[in-house]
C-alpha positions as CSV (number, residue, x, y, z in Angstrom):
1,X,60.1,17.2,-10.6
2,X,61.6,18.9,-7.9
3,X,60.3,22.1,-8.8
4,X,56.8,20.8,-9.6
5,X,56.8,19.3,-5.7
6,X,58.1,22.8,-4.0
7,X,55.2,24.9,-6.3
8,X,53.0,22.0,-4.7
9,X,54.1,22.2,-1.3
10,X,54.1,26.1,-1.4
11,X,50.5,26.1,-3.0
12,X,48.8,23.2,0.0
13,X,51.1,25.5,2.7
14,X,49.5,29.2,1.6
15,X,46.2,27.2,1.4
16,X,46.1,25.3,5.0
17,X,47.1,28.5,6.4
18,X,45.7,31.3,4.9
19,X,42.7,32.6,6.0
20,X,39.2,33.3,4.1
21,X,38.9,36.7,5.0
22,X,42.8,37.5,4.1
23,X,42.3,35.7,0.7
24,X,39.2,37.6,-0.2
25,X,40.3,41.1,1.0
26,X,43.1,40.8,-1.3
27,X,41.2,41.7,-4.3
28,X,40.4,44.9,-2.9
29,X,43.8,46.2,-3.2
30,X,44.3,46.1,-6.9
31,X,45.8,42.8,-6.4
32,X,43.6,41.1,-9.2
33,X,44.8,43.0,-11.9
34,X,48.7,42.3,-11.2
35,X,48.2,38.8,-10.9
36,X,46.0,38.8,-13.9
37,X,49.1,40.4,-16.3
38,X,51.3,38.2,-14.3
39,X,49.4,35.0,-15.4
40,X,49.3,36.3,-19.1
41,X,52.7,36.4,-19.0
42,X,53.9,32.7,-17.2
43,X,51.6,32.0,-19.9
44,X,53.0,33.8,-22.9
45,X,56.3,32.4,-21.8
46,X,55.7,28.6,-20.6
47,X,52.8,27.2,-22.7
48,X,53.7,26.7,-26.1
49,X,50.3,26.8,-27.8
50,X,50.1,30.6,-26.3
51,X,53.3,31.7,-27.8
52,X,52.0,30.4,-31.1
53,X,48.7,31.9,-30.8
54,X,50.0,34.9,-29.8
55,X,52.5,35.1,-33.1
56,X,49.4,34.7,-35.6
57,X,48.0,37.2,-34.1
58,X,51.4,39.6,-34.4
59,X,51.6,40.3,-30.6
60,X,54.6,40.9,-28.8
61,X,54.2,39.6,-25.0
62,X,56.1,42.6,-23.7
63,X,54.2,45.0,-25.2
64,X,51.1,43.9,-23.0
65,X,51.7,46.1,-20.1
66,X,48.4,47.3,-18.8
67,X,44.8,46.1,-18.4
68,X,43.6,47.9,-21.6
69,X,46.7,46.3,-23.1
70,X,45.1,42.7,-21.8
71,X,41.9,43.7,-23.0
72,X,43.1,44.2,-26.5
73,X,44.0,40.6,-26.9
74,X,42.4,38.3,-28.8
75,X,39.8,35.9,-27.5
76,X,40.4,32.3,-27.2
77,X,38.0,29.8,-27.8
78,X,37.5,26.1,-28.3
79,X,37.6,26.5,-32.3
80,X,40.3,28.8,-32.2
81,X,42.5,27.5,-29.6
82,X,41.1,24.3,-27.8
83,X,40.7,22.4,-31.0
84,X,43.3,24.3,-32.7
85,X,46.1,23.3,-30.7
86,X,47.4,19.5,-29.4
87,X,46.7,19.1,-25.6
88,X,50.3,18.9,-24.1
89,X,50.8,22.3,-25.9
90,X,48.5,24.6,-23.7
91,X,50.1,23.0,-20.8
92,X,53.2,24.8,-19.1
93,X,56.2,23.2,-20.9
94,X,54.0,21.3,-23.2
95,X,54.1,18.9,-20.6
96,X,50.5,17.0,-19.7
97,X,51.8,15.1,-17.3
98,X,52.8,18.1,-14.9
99,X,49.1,17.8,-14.6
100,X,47.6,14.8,-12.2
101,X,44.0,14.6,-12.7
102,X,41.8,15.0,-16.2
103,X,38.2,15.5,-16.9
104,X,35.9,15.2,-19.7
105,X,33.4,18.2,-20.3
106,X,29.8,16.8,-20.4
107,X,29.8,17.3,-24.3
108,X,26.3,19.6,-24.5
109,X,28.3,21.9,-26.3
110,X,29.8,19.9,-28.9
111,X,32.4,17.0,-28.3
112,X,33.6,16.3,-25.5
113,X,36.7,17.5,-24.3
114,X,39.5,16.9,-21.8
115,X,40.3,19.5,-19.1
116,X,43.4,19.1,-17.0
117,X,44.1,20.2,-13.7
118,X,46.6,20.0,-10.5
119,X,46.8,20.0,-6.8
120,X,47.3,24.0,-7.0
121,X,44.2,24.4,-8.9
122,X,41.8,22.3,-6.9
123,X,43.1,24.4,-3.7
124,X,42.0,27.7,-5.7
125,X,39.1,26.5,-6.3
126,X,38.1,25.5,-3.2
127,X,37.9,29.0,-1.6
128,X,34.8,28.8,-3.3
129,X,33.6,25.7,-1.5
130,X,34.9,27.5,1.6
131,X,32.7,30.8,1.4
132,X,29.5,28.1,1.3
133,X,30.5,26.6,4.3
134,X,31.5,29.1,6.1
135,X,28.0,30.7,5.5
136,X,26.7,27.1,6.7
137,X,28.9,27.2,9.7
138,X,30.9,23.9,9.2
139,X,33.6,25.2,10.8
140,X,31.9,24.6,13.8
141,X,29.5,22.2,13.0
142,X,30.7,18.2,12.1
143,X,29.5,17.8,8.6
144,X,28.5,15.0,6.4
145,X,28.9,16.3,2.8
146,X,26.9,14.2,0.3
147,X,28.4,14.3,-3.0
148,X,25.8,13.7,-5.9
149,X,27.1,15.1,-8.9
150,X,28.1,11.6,-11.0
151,X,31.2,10.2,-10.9
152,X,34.0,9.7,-13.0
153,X,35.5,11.2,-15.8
154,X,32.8,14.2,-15.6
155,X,34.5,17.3,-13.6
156,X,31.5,17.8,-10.9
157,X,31.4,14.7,-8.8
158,X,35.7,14.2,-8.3
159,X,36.2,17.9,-8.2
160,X,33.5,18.4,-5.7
161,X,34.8,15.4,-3.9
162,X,38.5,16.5,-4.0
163,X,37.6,20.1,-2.9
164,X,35.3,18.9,0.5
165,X,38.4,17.1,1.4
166,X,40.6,19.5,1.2
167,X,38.2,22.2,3.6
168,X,38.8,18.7,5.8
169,X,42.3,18.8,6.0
170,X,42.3,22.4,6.4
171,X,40.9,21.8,9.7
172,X,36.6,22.1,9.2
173,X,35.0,19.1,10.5
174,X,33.9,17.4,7.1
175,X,33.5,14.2,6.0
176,X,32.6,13.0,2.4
177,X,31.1,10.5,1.6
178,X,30.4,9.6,-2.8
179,X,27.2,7.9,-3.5
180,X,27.3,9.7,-6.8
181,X,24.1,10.1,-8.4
182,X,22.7,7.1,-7.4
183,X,19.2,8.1,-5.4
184,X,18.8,4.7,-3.8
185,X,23.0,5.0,-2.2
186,X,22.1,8.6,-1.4
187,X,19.2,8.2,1.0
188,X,20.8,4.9,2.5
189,X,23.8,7.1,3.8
190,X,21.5,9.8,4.9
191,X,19.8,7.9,7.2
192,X,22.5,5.5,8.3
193,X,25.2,8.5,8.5
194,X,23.2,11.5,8.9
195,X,22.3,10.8,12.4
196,X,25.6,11.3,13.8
197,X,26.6,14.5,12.2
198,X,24.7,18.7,13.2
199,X,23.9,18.4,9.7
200,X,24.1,17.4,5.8
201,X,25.0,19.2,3.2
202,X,24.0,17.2,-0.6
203,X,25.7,19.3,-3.4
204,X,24.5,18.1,-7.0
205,X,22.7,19.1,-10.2
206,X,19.5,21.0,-9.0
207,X,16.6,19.1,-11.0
208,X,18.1,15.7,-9.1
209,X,18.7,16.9,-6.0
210,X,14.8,18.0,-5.6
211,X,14.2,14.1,-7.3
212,X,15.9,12.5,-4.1
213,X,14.4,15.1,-1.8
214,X,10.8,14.1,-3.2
215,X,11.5,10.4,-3.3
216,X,12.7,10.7,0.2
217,X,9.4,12.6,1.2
218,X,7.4,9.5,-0.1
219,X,9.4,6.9,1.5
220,X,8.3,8.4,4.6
221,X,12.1,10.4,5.6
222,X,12.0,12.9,7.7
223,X,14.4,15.4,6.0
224,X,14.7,18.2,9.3
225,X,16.4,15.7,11.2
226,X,19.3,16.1,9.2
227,X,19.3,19.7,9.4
228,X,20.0,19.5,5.2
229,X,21.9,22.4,3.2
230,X,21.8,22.0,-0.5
231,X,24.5,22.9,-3.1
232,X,23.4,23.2,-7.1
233,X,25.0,23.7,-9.8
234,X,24.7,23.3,-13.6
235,X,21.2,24.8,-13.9
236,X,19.6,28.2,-13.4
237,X,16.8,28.0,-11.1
238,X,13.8,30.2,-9.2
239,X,13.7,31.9,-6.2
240,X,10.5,30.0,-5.8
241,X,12.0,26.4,-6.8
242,X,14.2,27.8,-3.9
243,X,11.7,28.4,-1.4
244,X,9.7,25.1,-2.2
245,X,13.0,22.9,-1.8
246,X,14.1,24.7,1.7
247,X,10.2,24.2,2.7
248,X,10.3,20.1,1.8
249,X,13.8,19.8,4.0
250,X,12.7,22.0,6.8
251,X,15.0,24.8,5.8
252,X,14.0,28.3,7.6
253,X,16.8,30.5,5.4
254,X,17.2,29.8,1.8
255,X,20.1,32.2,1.9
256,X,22.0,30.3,4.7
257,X,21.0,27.3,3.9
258,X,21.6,26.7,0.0
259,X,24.3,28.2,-2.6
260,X,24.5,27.3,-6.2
261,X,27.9,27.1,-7.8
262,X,28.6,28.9,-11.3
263,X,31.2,26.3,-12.8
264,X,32.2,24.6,-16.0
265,X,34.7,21.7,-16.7
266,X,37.4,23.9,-18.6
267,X,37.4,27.3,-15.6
268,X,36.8,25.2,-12.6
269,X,34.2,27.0,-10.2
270,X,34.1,30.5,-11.9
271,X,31.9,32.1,-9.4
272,X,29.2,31.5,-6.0
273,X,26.2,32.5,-4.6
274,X,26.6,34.4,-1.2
275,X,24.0,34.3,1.6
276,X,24.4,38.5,0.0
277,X,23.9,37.3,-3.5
278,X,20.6,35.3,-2.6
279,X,19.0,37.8,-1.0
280,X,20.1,40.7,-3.8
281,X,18.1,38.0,-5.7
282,X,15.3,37.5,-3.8
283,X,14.6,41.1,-4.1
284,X,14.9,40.7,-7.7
285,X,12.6,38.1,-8.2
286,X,10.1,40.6,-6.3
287,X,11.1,42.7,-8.9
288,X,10.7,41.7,-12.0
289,X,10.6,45.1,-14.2
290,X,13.7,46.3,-12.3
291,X,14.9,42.6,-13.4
292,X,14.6,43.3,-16.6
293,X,16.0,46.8,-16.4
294,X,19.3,45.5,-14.2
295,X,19.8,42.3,-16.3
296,X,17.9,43.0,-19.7
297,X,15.6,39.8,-19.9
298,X,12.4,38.7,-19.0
299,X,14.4,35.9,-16.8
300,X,15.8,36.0,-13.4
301,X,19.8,34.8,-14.2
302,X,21.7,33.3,-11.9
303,X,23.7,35.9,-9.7
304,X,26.9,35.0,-8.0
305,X,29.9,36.5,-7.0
306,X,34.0,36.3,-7.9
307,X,37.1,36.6,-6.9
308,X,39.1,38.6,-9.4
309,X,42.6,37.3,-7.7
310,X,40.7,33.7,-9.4
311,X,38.7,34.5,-12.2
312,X,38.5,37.7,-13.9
313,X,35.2,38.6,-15.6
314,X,35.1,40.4,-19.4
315,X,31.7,41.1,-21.2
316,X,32.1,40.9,-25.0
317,X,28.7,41.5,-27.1
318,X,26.8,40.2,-23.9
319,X,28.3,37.3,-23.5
320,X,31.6,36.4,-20.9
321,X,35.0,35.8,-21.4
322,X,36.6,34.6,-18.4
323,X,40.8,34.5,-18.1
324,X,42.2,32.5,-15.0
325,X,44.4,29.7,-14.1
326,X,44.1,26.0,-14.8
327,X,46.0,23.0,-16.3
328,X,45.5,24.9,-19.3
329,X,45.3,28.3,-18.2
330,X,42.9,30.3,-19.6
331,X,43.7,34.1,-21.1
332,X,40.0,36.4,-22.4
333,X,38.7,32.5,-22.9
334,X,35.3,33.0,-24.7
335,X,32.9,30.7,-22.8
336,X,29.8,32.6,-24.0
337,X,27.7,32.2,-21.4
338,X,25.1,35.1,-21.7
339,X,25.4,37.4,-19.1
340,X,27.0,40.1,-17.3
341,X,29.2,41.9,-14.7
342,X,28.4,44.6,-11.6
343,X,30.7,45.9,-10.0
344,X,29.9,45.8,-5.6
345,X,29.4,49.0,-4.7
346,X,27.1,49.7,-8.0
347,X,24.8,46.7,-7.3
348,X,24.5,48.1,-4.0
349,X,23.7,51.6,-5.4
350,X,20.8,49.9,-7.6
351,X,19.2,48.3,-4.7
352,X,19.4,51.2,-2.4
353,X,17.9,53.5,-5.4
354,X,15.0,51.3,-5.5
355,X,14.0,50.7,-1.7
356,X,16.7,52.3,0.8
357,X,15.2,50.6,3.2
358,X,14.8,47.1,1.9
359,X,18.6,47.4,1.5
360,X,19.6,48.0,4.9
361,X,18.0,44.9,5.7
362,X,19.8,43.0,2.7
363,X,23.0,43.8,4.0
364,X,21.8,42.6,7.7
365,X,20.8,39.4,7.2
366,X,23.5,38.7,4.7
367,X,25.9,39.5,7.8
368,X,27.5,35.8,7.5
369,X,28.3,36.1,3.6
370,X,28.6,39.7,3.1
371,X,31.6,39.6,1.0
372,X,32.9,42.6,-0.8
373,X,33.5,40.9,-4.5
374,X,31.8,41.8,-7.9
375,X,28.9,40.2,-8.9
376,X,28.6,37.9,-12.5
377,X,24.9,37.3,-13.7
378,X,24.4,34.7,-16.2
379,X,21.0,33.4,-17.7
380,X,20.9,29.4,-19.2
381,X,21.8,29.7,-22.6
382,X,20.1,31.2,-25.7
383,X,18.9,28.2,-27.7
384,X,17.2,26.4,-25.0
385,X,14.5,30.0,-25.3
386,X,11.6,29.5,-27.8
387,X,10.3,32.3,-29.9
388,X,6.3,32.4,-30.0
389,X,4.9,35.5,-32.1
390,X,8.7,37.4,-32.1
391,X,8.3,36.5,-28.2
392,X,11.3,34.9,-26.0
393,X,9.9,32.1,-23.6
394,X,12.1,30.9,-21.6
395,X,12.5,27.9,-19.0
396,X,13.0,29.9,-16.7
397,X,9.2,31.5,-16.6
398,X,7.6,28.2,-16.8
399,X,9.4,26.6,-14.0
400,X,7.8,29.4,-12.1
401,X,4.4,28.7,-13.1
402,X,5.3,24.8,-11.8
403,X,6.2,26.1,-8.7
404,X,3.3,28.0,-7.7
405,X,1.1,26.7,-4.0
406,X,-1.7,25.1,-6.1
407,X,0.7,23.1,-8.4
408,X,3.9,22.1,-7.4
409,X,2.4,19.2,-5.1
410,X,1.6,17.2,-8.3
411,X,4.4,18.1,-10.4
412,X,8.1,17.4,-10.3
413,X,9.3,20.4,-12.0
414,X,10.7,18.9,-15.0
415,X,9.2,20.0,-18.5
416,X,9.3,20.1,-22.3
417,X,8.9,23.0,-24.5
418,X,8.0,23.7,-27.8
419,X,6.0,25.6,-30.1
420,X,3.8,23.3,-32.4
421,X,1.2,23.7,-34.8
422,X,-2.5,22.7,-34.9
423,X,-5.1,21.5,-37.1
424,X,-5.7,24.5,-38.5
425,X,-2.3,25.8,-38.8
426,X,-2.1,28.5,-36.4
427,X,1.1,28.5,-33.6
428,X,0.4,27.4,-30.2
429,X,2.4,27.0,-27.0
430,X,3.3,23.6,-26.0
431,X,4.2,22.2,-22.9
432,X,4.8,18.7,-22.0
433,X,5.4,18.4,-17.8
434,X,6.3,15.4,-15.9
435,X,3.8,14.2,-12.8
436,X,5.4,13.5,-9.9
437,X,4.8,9.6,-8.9
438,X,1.2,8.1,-7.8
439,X,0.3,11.6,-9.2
440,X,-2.8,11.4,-12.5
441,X,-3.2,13.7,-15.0
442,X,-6.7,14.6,-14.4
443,X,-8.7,17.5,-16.7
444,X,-8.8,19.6,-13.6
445,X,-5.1,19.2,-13.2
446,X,-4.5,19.9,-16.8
447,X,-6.6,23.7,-16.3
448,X,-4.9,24.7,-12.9
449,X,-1.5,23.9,-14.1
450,X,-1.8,25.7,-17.8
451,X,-3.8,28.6,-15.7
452,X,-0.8,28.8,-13.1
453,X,1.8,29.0,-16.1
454,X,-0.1,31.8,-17.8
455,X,-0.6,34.2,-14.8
456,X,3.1,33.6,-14.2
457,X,4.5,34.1,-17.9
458,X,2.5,38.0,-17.6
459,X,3.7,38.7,-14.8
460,X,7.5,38.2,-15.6
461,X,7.6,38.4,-19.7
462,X,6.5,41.7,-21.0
463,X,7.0,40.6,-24.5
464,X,4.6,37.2,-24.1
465,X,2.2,39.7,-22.3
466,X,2.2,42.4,-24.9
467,X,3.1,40.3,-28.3
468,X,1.1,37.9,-28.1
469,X,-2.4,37.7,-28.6
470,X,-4.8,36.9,-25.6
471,X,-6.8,33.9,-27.3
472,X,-3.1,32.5,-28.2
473,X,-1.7,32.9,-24.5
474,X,-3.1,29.5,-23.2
475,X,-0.7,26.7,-23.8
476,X,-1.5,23.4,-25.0
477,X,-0.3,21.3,-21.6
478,X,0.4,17.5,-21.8
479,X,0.6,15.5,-18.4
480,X,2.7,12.5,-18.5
481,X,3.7,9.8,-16.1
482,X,7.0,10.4,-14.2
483,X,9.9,8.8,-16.1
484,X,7.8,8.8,-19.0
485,X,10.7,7.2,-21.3
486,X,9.5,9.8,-23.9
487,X,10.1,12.8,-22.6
488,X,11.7,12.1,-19.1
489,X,13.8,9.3,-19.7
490,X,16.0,8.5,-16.3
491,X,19.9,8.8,-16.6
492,X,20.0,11.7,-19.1
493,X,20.6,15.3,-18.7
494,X,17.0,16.5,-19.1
495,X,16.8,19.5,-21.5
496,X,14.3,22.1,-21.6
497,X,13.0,22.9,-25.2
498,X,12.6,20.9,-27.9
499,X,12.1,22.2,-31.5
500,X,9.7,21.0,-34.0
C-alpha cells in the first residue's frame, strides 16, 4: 500500500508541476524510446499474464534490448491476450485492485470488455486534455466544460470528467459540470451556467453534439454568447461538417476553436488534433488527389498528433498497433484501426512540396498548437465502407455531400447506406438520410440532395468516378422524419452502412 500511495503521490506531484511545454519537448530527446523498453520490461517482470505470453512465444525478456528488438515481439490482441488471459493477470502483481476505477468498452467490436486504470494513468492522459485547452486559452479564461459523452461504466463521460478536473486542480480555471448525454440537462446548464463563464467548451460524440447544437438553434439559443469550443471524439468527421458546426455556434477559427480526441476504452486518449493538425487537414481536404496520394484512400482520415513518451505508434499491414501504459499496460497491442504514421518534419516536407507558400501560413496560424510531435492518421473502420461495381464508398464522402450550402439546412447529417437491388436486378446506390425536425421530404428536396451527394462523391472518390458507370452514379435517396425509429432510433450509437 505504501508503495502504491508514494508512486501516486510522485505521479499527481510531477503532474501539478510540470509544465506542457517541458513534457512535450521531452520526446524530442530520444526519451520515447527508453521509456518505451523501460515499460516492456516493468512489464515483462510485474504482470503475470506478460511473462506467460512472453514464454509461449520462447522470448527471453533480456534479450529485448533495442527498438528493432521491441519490434520483433509479438503482437497482442484481444483474442490472443485480452481474452486469453484472467483480468487480475495483466495487472502489475496480478493485483486488480492496485487499480481504482474500471470501464466497459462500448462492445461495437465484440463483447464488451473491462478496462482498468489509476490515478497515474488519468494524469498521463490528461496532457492531452491540456494541449486543447491550452490552444483554447483556458488558462486564462474561466471555463465551464460540459461533459456529454454518457455516463457510467462507458470510459468517455468519467474519464473526460476525471481529466477536466484534474487541468482544475492544476491550477486552469475550469469547472465541470456532467449532464451526460442528456440534450434537455445540457442546454439548461448552458444557459443557466454559461453566462458567468468567457466561454464553454461541450466535449462529446460528434453526431450528438451537432444534435444539441441544432436543437438549441430551434429553441431560439443564441450559441455566440457562450463563446462555445467543441471537443469530438469517437467518429471521423469533414472539414466541412467542421466549418458548418463552428458557423451555427459563432465560431470564427475551427482550428482554435474545436479538437477531436483519437481515443479508445483499452489505450486511453491515444492521440489529438492540434490547432497544426486541423489546418494540415484543412489543406488536405482542399486536396483531395494529394489526399489520396499522402493517406492512400478516397477519404479524408482523421489526423492527430502523439506523444511518443505516452503512446508509441507501429504500422503493421496498414493497420496500428499502439504499446503504452495503462491498468493493463499495453506492449505492440493490435487495435487495428486502419491508418498510419508521419513522422513531423516529413509531413511538413509534403506540405511545403506542394505549396511552399500555403505552408508558411500553416505554420503561422497554428502558432498556439504548433507542437513538434508525429502525426497518426486513421480513417473509421473498413466494414462500415460499401463496395458498389469493385468501388469503396465510404461515409465519409457522403457526409460531404450532406454538408454542402444548398443542403445541410434540411438535413441533420445522419444517414444509412447500402447497396440494394431493383426491380430489374441491376445494383443501385442507396441512401436513407434523416431530416432535421419540422423539415419535409419534398421531390425537390429528394433531387438537390442526391445531386449534392453525387458531385461530391467525383470529386473525392476516383474509383466511384471512374468504376462506375454514369447512368448508375445517381443514388436511390430516401427522406425520413428525424428520429425515424427505423433507421434513426434515439439512444443508440448510429451506424453508417447497413448491408442487404
Amino acid at each position: 500500500m505504501a508503495s502504491r500511495a508514494q508512486q501516486t503521490l510522485t505521479a499527481w506531484q510531477s503532474f501539478l508541476s510540470g509544465s506542457l511545454e517541458e513534457r512535450l519537448a521531452r520526446q524530442r530527446h530520444n526519451g520515447s524510446e527508453a521509456a518505451l523498453l523501460a515499460l516492456f520490461q516493468d512489464a515483462a517482470e510485474t504482470v503475470p499474464a506478460y511473462r506467460s505470453f512472453l514464454a509461449a512465444h520462447g522470448i527471453e525478456p533480456s534479450d529485448i534490448k533495442t527498438l528493432a528488438d521491441f519490434q520483433s515481439l509479438p503482437l497482442m490482441t484481444k483474442q490472443n491476450y485480452m481474452r486469453a488471459y484472467p483480468l487480475p493477470e495483466r495487472c502489475r502483481g496480478g493485483d486488480l485492485s492496485q487499480c481504482e476505477m474500471l470501464a466497459v468498452s462500448s462492445g461495437s467490436t465484440g463483447t464488451p470488455m473491462v478496462w482498468p486504470r489509476s490515478l497515474g494513468h488519468e494524469l498521463d492522459i490528461a496532457y492531452r486534455f491540456e494541449q486543447i485547452f491550452h490552444a483554447f486559452h483556458a488558462g486564462q479564461r474561466p471555463t465551464l466544460a460540459v461533459v456529454c459523452f454518457a455516463m457510467g461504466n462507458w470510459v468517455g463521460g468519467m474519464f473526460t470528467a476525471a481529466c477536466c478536473r484534474h487541468l482544475a486542480a492544476k491550477g486552469y480555471p475550469i469547472t465541470t459540470v456532467t449532464p451526460g448525454n442528456n440534450k434537455d440537462e445540457i442546454l439548461r446548464v448552458m444557459t443557466e451556467l454559461g453566462p458567468h463563464y468567457a466561454q464553454v467548451v461541450l466535449l462529446g460524440y460528434p453526431p450528438y453534439l451537432k444534435d444539441v447544437i441544432d436543437s438549441g438553434r430551434t429553441a431560439g439559443m443564441a450559441w455566440s454568447r457562450y463563446r462555445p469550443k467543441l471537443v469530438f471524439a469517437g467518429e471521423v468527421f469533414s472539414e466541412e461538417w467542421r466549418a458548418l458546426v463552428c458557423e451555427r455556434i459563432g465560431a470564427a477559427d475551427p482550428a482554435t476553436a474545436t479538437a477531436s480526441l483519437y481515443g479508445t476504452a483499452d489505450g486511453g486518449v491515444l492521440g489529438n488534433e492540434t490547432p497544426l493538425s486541423i489546418n494540415i487537414r484543412k489543406f488536405f481536404a482542399a486536396r483531395p488527389e494529394l489526399a489520396r496520394e499522402v493517406f492512400g484512400e478516397s477519404r479524408l482520415p482523421t489526423l492527430v498528433q502523439y506523444d511518443p513518451l505516452s503512446r508509441w505508434f507501429e504500422v503493421h499491414d496498414g493497420t496500428l498497433v499502439v504499446s503504452g501504459d495503462n491498468g493493463v499496460p499495453l506492449l505492440r497491442y493490435h487495435i487495428a484501426d486502419k491508418g498510419g504514421v508521419i513522422p513531423y518534419e516529413k509531413m511538413l516536407r509534403v506540405i511545403a512540396a506542394a505549396d511552399a507558400d500555403q505552408a508558411g501560413e500553416i505554420l503561422r496560424s497554428s502558432e498556439r498548437g504548433t507542437w513538434e510531435l508525429p502525426f497518426v492518421y486513421l480513417f473509421g473502420r473498413a466494414d462500415f465502407s460499401v463496395s458498389f461495381f469493385g468501388a469503396n464508398i465510404y461515409p465519409e464522402n457522403i457526409s460531404v455531400g450532406l454538408e454542402q450550402s444548398e443542403v445541410r439546412d434540411w438535413v441533420s447529417g445522419k444517414f444509412v447506406l447500402q447497396v440494394v437491388e431493383t426491380a430489374d436486378h441491376n445494383e443501385t446506390l442507396s441512401i436513407v438520410v434523416e431530416l432535421l425536425p419540422g423539415i419535409s421530404g419534398d421531390e425537390a428536396r429528394h433531387t438537390v440532395i442526391a445531386d449534392a451527394i453525387v458531385k461530391q462523391l467525383r470529386r473525392l472518390n476516383s474509383e466511384f468516378a471512374n468504376y462506375v458507370p454514369a447512368e448508375f452514379q445517381w443514388p436511390l435517396v430516401a427522406l425520413k422524419a428525424h428520429g425515424d425509429p427505423e433507421w434513426f432510433p434515439a439512444g443508440v450509437k448510429h451506424r453508417y452502412t447497413r448491408k442487404t
